[in-house]
C-alpha positions, 0 to 999 in steps of 0.5 A: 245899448242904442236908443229904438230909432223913430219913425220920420213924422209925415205931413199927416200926423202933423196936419192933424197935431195942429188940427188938434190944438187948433180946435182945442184952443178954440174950443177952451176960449168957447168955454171961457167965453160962456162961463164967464159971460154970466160974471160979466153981467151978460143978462141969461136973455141975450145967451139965447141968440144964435151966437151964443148957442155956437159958442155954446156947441163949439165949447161942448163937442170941440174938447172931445173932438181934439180929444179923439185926435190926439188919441188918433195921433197917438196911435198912428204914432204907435203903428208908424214907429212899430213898422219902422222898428220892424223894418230896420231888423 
């Protein structure tokens, strides 16, 4: 019994793979950042600058967006490797 051959990975899927860990590394660092400014005595006045409210917004919409990447990924994956299969028969 033969493992199913794969699909080569184009430069696309790649380009998203890392745009994906990108955003989410940056998005997970936002959050820390905001989370644990209050704990380091950063007063609530200063999380009013427009800074902070970047911080804020890329902490908040920078997860779904990497999720819905790698959900993209995903399926991409899934139609290539579908194709291929059916291409070799």
């Amino acid at each position: 019994m033969s493992t199913p051959a794969r699909a080569p990975i184009s430069k696309v899927e790649r380009i998203i793979a890392f745009m994906a860990l990108g955003i989410a590394v940056i998005a997970f660092v936002a959050l820390i950042v905001v989370v644990g400014a209050p704990l380091a005595g950063v007063p609530g006045d200063a999380m009013t600058t427009p800074l902070w409210q970047t911080l804020f917004l890329v902490a908040y919409f920078g997860l779904p967006i990497a999720f819905v990447l790698m959900l993209t990924l995903v399926i991409i994956r899934i139609v290539s490797n579908r194709r291929h299969r059916t291409d070799d028969r």
